[in-house]
C-alpha positions in Angstrom: 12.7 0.6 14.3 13.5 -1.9 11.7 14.3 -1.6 7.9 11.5 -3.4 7.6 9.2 -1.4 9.8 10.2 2.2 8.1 9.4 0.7 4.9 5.7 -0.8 5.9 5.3 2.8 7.9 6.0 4.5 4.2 4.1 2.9 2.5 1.2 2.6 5.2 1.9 6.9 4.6 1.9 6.7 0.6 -1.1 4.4 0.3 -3.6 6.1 2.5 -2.8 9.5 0.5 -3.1 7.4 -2.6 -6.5 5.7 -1.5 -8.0 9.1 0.1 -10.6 9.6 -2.7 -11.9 5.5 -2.7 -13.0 5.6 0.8 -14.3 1.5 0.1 -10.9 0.6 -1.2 -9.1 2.2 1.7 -11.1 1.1 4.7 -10.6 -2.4 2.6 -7.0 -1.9 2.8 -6.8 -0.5 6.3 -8.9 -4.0 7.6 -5.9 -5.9 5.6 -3.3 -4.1 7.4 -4.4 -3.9 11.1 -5.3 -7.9 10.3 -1.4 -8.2 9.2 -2.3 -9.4 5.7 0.4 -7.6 4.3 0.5 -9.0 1.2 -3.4 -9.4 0.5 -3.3 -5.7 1.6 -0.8 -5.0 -1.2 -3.0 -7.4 -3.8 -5.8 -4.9 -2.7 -3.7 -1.5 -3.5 -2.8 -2.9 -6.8 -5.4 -4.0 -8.0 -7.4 -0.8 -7.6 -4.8 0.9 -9.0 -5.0 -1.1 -12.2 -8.8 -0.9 -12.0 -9.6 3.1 -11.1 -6.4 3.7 -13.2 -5.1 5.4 -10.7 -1.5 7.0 -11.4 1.3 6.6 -8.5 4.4 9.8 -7.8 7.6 8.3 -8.4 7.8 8.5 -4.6 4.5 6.3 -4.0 6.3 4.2 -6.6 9.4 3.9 -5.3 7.6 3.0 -1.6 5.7 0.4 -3.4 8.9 -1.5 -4.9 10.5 -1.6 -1.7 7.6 -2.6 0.1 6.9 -5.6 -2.3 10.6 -6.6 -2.0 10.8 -6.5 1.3 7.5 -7.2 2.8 5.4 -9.2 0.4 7.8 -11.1 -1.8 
């Protein structure tokens, strides 16, 4: 497994946890994912986030730096 791959698996991990309670904005996201619309699947995390003001661990923080580094940007 790549560096890459661990870090889309993490985050994969921390945003289904994070998304758990917005069944519409996760089965949104999932669709992204499976699609490989990594980055509109990251546009779709954050901007919930931003919207249901939603508060991420530094952990789910920290997975979703490293995925935007290495995945998106």
């Amino acid at each position: 497994m790549t560096t890459t791959d661990k870090i889309k698996e993490e985050y994969l991990n921390h945003t289904r946890k994070l998304l758990y309670d917005y069944p519409d904005v996760l089965r949104t996201f999932e669709q992204l994912w499976q699609s490989g619309k990594f980055r509109e699947a990251y546009i779709c995390v954050d901007e919930a986030v931003r919207k249901l003001g939603i508060v991420l661990s530094s952990e789910q923080r920290k997975a979703d730096e490293a995925f935007y580094w290495e995945v998106v940007n």
